[in-house]
LORO-968206 format. One record per residue (C-alpha): residue in one letter; x negated, y, z negated. Coordinates in nm, 2 decimals. Each point is the difference from the previous one (the first is absolute). Layout:
+----+--------+--------+--------+
: aa :     xx :     yy :     zz :
+----+--------+--------+--------+
:  a :      X :      Y :      Z :
...
+----+--------+--------+--------+
This chain:
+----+--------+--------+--------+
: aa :     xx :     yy :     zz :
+----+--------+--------+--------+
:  x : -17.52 :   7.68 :  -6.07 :
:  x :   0.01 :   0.32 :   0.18 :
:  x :  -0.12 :   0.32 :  -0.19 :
:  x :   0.33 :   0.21 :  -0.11 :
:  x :  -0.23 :   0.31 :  -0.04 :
:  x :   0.03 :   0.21 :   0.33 :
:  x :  -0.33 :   0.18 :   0.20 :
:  x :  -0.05 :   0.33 :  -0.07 :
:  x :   0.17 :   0.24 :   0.26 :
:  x :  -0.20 :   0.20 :   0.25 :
:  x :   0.02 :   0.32 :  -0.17 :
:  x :  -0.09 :  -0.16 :  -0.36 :
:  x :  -0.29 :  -0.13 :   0.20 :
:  x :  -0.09 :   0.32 :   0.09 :
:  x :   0.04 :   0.19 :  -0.33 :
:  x :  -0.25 :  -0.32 :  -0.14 :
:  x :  -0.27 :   0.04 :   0.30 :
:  x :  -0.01 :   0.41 :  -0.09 :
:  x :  -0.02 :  -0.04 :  -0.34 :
:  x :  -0.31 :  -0.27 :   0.04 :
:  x :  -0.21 :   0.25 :   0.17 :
:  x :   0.04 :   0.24 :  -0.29 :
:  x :   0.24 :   0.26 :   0.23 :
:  x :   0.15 :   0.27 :  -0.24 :
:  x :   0.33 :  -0.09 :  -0.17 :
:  x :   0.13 :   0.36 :   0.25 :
:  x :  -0.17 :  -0.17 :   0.30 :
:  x :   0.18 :  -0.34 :  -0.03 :
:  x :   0.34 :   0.16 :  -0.03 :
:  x :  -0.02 :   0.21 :   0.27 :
:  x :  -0.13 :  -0.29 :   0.23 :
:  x :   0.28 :  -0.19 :  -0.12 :
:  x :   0.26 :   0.28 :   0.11 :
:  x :  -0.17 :   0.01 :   0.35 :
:  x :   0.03 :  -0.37 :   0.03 :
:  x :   0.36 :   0.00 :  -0.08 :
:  x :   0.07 :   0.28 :   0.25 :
:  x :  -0.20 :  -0.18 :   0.27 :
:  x :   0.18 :  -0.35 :  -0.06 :
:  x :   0.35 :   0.24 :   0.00 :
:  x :  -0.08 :   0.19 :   0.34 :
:  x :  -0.11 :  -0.32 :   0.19 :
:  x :   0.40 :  -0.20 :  -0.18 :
:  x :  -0.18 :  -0.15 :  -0.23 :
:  x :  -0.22 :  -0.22 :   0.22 :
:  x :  -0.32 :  -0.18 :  -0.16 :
:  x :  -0.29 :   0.15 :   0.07 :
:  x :  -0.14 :  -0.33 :   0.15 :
:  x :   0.22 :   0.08 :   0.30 :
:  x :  -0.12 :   0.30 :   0.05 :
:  x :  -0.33 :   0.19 :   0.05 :
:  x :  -0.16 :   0.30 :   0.21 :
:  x :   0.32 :   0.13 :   0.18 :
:  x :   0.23 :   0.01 :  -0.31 :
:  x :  -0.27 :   0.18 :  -0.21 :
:  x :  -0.05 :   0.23 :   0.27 :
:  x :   0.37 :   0.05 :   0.04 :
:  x :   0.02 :   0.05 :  -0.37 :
:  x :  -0.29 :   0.27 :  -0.06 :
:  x :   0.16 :   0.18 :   0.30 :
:  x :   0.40 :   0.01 :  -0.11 :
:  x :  -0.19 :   0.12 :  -0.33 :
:  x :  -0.17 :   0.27 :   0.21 :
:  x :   0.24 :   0.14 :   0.26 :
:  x :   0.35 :  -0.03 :  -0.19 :
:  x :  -0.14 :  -0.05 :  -0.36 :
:  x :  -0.19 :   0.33 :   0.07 :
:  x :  -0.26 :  -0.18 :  -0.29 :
:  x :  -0.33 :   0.16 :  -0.04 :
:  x :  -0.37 :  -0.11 :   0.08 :
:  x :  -0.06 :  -0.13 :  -0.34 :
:  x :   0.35 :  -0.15 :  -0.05 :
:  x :  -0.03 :  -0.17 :   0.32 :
:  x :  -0.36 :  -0.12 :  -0.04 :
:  x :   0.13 :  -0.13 :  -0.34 :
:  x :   0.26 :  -0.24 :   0.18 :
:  x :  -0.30 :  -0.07 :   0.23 :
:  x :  -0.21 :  -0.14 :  -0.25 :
:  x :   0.31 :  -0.14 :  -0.19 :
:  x :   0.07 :  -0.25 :   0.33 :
:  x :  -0.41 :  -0.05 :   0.08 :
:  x :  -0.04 :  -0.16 :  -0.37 :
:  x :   0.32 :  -0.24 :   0.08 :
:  x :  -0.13 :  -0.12 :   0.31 :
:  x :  -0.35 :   0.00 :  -0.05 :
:  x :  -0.02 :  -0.09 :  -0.37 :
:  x :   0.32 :  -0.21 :  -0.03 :
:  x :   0.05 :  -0.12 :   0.36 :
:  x :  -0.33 :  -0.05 :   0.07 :
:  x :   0.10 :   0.15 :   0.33 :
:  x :  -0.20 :   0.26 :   0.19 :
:  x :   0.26 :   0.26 :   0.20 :
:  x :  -0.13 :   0.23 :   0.21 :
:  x :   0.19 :   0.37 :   0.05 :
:  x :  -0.07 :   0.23 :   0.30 :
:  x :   0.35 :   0.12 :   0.09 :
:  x :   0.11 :   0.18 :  -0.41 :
:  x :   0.08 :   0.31 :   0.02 :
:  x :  -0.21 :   0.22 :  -0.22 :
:  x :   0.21 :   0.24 :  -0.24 :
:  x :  -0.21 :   0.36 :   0.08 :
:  x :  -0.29 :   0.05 :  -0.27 :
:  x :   0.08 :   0.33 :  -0.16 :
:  x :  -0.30 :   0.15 :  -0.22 :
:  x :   0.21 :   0.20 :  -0.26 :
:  x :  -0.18 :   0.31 :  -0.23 :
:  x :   0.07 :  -0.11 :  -0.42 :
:  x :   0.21 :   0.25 :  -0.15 :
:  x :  -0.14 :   0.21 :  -0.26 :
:  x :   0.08 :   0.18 :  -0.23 :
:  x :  -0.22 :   0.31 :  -0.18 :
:  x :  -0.09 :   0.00 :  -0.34 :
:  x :   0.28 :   0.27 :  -0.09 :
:  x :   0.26 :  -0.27 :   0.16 :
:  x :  -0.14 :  -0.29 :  -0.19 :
:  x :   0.04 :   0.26 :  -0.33 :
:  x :   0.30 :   0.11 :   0.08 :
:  x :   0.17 :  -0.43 :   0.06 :
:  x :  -0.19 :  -0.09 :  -0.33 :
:  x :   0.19 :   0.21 :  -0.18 :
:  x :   0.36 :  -0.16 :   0.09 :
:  x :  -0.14 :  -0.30 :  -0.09 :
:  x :   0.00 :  -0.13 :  -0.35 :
:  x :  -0.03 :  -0.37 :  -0.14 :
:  x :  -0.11 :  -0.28 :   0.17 :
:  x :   0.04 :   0.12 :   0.30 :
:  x :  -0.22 :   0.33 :  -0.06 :
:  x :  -0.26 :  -0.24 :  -0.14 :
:  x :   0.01 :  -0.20 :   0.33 :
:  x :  -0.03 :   0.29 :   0.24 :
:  x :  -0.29 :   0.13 :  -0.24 :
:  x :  -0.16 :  -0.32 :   0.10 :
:  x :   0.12 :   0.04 :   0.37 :
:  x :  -0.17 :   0.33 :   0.05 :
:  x :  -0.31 :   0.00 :  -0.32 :
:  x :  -0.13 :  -0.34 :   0.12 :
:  x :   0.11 :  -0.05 :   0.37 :
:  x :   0.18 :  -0.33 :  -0.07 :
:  x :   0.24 :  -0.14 :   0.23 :
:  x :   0.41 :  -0.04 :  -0.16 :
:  x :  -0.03 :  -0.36 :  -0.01 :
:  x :  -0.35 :  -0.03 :  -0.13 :
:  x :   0.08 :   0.25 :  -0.33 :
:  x :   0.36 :  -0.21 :  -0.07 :
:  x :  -0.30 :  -0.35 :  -0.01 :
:  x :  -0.24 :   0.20 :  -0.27 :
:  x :  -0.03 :  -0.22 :  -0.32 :
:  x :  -0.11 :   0.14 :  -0.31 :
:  x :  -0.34 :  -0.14 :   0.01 :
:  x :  -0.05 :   0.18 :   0.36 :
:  x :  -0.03 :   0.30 :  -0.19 :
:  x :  -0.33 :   0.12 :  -0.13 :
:  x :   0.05 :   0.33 :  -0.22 :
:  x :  -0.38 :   0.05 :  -0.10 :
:  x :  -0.13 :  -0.03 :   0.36 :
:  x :   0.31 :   0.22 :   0.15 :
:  x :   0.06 :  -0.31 :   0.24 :
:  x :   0.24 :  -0.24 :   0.11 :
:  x :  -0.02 :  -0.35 :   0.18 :
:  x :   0.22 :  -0.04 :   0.29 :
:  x :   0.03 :  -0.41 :   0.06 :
:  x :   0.11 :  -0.11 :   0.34 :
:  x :   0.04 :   0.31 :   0.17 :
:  x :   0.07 :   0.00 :   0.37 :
:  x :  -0.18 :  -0.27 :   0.18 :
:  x :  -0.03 :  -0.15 :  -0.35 :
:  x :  -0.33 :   0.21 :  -0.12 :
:  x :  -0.01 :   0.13 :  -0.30 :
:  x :  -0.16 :   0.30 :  -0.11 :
:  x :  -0.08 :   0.25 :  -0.25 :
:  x :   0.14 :   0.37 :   0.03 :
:  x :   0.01 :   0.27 :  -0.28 :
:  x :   0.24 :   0.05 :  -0.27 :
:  x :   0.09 :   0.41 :   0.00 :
:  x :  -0.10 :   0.15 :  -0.36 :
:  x :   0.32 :   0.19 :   0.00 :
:  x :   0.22 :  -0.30 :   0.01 :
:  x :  -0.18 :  -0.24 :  -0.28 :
:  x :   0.19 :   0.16 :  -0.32 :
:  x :   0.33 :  -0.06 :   0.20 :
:  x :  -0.10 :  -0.37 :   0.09 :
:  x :  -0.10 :  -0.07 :  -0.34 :
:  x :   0.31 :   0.14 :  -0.13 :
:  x :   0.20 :  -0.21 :   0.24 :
:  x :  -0.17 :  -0.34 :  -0.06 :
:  x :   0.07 :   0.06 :  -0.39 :
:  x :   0.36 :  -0.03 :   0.06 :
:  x :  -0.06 :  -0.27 :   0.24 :
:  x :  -0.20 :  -0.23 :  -0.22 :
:  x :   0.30 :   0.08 :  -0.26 :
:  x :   0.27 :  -0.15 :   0.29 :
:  x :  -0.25 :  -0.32 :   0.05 :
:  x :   0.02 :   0.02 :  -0.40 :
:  x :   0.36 :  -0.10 :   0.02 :
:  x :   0.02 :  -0.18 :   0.31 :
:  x :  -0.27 :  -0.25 :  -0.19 :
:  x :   0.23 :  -0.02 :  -0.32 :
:  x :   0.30 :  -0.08 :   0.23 :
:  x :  -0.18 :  -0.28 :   0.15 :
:  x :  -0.13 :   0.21 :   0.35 :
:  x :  -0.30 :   0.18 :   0.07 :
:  x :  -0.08 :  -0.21 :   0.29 :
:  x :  -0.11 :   0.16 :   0.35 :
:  x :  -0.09 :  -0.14 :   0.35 :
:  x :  -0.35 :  -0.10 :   0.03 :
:  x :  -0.18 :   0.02 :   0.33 :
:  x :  -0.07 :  -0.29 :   0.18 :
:  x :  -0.13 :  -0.34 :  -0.26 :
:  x :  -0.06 :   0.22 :  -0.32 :
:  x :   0.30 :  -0.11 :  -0.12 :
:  x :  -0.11 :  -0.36 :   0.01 :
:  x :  -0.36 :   0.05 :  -0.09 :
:  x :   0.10 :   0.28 :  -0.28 :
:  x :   0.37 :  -0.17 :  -0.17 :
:  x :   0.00 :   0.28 :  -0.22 :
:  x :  -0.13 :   0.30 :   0.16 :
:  x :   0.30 :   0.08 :   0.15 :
:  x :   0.12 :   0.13 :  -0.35 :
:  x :  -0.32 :   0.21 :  -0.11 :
:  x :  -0.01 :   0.40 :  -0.03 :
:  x :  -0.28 :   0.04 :   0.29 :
:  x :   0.20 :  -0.21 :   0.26 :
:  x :   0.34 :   0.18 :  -0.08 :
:  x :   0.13 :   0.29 :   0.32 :
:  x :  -0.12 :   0.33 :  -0.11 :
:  x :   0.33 :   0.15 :   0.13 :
:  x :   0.23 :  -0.30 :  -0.06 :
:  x :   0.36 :  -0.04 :   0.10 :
:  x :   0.26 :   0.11 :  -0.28 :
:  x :   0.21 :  -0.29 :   0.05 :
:  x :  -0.08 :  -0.38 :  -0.04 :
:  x :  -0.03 :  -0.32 :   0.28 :
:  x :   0.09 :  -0.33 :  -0.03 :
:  x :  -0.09 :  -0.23 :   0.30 :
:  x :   0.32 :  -0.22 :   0.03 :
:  x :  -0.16 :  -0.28 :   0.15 :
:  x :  -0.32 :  -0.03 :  -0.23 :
:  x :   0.11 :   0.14 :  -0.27 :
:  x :  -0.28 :   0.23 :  -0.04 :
:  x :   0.09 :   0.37 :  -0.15 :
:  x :  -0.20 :   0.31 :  -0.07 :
:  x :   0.00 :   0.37 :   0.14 :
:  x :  -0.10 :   0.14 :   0.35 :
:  x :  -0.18 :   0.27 :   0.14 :
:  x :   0.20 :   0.32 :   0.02 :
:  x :   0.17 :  -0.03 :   0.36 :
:  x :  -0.13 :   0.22 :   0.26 :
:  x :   0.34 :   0.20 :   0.09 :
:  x :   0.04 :   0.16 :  -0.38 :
:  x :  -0.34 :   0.22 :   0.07 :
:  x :   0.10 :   0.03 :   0.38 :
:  x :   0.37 :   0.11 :  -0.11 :
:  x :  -0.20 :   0.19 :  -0.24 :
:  x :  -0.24 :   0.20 :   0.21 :
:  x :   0.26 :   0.09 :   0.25 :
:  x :   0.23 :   0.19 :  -0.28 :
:  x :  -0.32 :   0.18 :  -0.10 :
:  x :  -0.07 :   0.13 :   0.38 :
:  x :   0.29 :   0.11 :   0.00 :
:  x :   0.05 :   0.15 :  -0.35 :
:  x :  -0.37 :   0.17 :   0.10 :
:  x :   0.15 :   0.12 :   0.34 :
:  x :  -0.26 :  -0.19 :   0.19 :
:  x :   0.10 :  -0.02 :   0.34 :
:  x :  -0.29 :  -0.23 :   0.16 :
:  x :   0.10 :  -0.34 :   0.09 :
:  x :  -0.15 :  -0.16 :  -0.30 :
:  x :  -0.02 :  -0.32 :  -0.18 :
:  x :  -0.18 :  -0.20 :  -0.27 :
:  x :  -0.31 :  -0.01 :   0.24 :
:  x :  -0.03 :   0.30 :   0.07 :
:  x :  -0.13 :   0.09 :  -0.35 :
:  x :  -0.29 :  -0.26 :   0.08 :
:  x :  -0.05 :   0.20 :   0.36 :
:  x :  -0.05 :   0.30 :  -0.23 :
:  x :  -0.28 :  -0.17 :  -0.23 :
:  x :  -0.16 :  -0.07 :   0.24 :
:  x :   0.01 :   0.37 :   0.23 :
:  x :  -0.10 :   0.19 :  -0.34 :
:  x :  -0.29 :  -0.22 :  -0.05 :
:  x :  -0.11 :   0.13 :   0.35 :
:  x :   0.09 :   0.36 :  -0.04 :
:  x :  -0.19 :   0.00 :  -0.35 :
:  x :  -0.29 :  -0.13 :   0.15 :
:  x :  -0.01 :  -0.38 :  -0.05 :
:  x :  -0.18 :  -0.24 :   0.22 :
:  x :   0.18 :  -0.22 :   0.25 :
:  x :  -0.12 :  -0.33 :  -0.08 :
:  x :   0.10 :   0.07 :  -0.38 :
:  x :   0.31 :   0.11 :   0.09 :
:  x :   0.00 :  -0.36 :   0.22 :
:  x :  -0.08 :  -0.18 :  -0.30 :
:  x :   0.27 :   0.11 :  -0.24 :
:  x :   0.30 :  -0.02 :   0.31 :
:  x :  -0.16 :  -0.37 :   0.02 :
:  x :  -0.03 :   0.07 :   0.40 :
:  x :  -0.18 :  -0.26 :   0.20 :
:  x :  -0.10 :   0.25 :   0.24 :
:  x :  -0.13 :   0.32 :  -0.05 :
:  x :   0.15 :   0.08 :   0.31 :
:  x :   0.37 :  -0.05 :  -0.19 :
:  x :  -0.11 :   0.23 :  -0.27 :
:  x :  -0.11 :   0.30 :   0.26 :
:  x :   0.37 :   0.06 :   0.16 :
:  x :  -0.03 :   0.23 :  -0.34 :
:  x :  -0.22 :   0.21 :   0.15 :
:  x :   0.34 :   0.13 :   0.23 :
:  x :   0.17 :   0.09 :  -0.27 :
:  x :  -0.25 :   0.23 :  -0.19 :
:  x :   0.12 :   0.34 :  -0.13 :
:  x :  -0.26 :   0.18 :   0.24 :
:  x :   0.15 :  -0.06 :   0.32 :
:  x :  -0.03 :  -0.29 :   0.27 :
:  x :  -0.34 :  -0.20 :  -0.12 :
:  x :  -0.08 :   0.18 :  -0.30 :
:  x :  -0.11 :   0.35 :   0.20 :
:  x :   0.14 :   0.36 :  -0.07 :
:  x :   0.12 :   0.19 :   0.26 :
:  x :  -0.20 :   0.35 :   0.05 :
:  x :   0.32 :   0.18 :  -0.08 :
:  x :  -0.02 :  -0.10 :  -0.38 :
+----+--------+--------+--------+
C-alpha cells in the first residue's frame, strides 16, 4: 500500500540539514532566503539541473545589478556551497563570480559627552538596553537573549551564551547600571508572577533543554531579563509564553534619542558597542582584554579601534596640540 505521507521538499530538507550541524537559528533563515532567491532567479529550476554556471550567474546578478556588498554576497556564497556540497553531495567549482569590491569601513564612534548626552533621552527599557550596549560592549541581539541567571551582581559580570560563532563568554556588568537592573527584574519577576497564575510563564528553551528540563522552561532563572510585554501562542503546537523584547522598539528607540540629543553622526545600536570598546583604548586598556570582552576571534578584528581613538590616526597627537 503506498505511503500517503509525502517526502520532505527541498527547502525543508535544507532548513533540517542546517539545523543538524548546530547552524544558529539567524544563520538557517538567512540561508533559507538565499536559497529561495537562487531557485527564483534561475524560474524555479531544481538545483540538480543546475551547478557552476548558474551559481556563478547568481553571485554576479547579486553583484553588478544587486549592488550587494562583500559580506552579503559571500553570505549567498556560502548559502549555495552548503546546498551543493552538504545536501547535493555535489562539488561546483567557481572561477568566473564576480566579486562585490571589499570595502574596509572605520566604526563610528561616538565620545563620551555623545554617549551622555543619547543616555539621557533614553528612559525604560530601552535606556537599560543601550546601558548594556555601551557599559558591557554587548551586541543588540545578544543583550535582547540575556536570562536572569546570566546575570551575576556580586562579581559585576554577565554570561553571554552563544554569541557570534556560537562562543560564549564572560564580559562585565557596569556598577552604575546594577540598581537599575535590579529594579527592572523586580517588576519582571512580578509579570512572570501573573503570567504563572494565568497558566503561562513558559519561554523558548535553546536547543533539547526543553526535552531534557520539562519544567525549566517556567523557572525565574530561565525567564528573558527584558521580556516582551505582550504574550505568544504557537498556533500549531500550542505552546504559549513571552518573547524577548524585539530588536526595532530599542532601535526605534535610540534613533528618537539622537535626534532629541542633536546627534548628527550616522549612528545606530552598534555604535554604542564601537564606543566601549574605543574608551577602553583611550583610558588605557589592553588590546587583548578589550578582545576578550568584544568576543573577537581575532585580535586583529578588535585593533580597527585603534583608527578611531580620540588622539588622532593610530592613537598619536599631532605636535600642534
Amino acid at each position: 500500500m503506498a505511503s500517503d505521507v509525502r517526502p520532505p521538499g527541498l527547502l525543508q530538507r535544507y532548513r533540517e540539514e542546517l539545523q543538524l550541524r548546530h547552524y544558529a537559528r539567524r544563520t538557517v533563515k538567512s540561508y533559507v532566503l538565499w536559497l529561495r532567491r537562487f531557485l527564483r532567479f534561475h524560474g524555479l529550476r531544481h538545483p540538480r539541473t543546475m551547478g557552476s554556471a548558474e551559481v556563478e550567474a547568481f553571485l554576479t546578478h547579486l553583484a553588478v545589478e544587486g549592488q550587494v556588498s562583500a559580506s552579503t554576497q559571500n553570505q549567498a556564497l556560502a548559502a549555495l556551497l552548503f546546498l551543493y556540497r552538504e545536501l547535493l553531495d555535489k562539488d561546483i567549482e567557481l572561477e568566473g563570480v564576480v566579486r562585490a569590491r571589499t570595502r574596509q569601513r572605520l566604526p563610528v564612534v561616538l565620545s563620551r559627552e555623545e554617549v551622555r548626552a543619547v543616555r539621557e533621552q533614553l528612559e525604560g527599557t530601552p535606556g537599560l538596553v543601550v546601558g548594556l550596549l555601551y557599559g558591557s560592549g554587548l551586541r543588540l541581539i545578544e543583550a535582547l537573549r540575556l536570562r536572569v541567571k546570566d546575570l551575576d551582581f556580586e562579581r559585576r559580570e554577565l554570561l553571554v551564551r552563544d554569541g557570534k560563532g556560537g562562543k560564549d563568554r564572560v564580559t562585565l556588568l557596569p556598577q552604575s547600571q546594577i540598581q537599575a537592573l535590579r529594579h527592572h527584574l523586580e517588576q519582571a519577576r512580578k509579570l512572570h508572577r501573573l503570567d504563572l497564575e494565568a497558566g503561562w510563564g513558559q519561554v523558548l528553551m535553546p536547543g533539547a533543554l526543553a526535552r531534557k528540563y520539562p519544567k525549566a522552561d517556567r523557572e525565574w532563572a530561565w525567564q528573558w531579563v527584558f521580556p516582551q510585554a505582550r504574550r505568544w501562542r504557537d498556533p500549531t503546537s500550542g505552546q504559549e509564553g513571552r518573547h524577548h523584547l524585539d530588536p526595532t522598539v530599542v532601535q526605534k528607540a535610540v534613533k528618537q534619542a539622537m535626534a532629541a540629543a542633536g546627534v548628527s553622526k550616522a549612528t545606530s545600536c552598534p555604535t554604542f558597542r564601537h564606543s566601549f570598546a574605543t574608551h577602553l583604548l583611550e583610558g588605557g586598556q589592553d588590546i587583548r582584554t578589550i578582545q576578550e570582552l568584544l568576543g573577537h576571534r581575532d585580535v586583529n578584528t578588535t585593533m580597527i579601534y585603534t583608527h578611531v581613538l580620540n588622539r588622532g590616526p593610530l592613537g598619536v597627537c599631532s605636535p600642534a596640540d
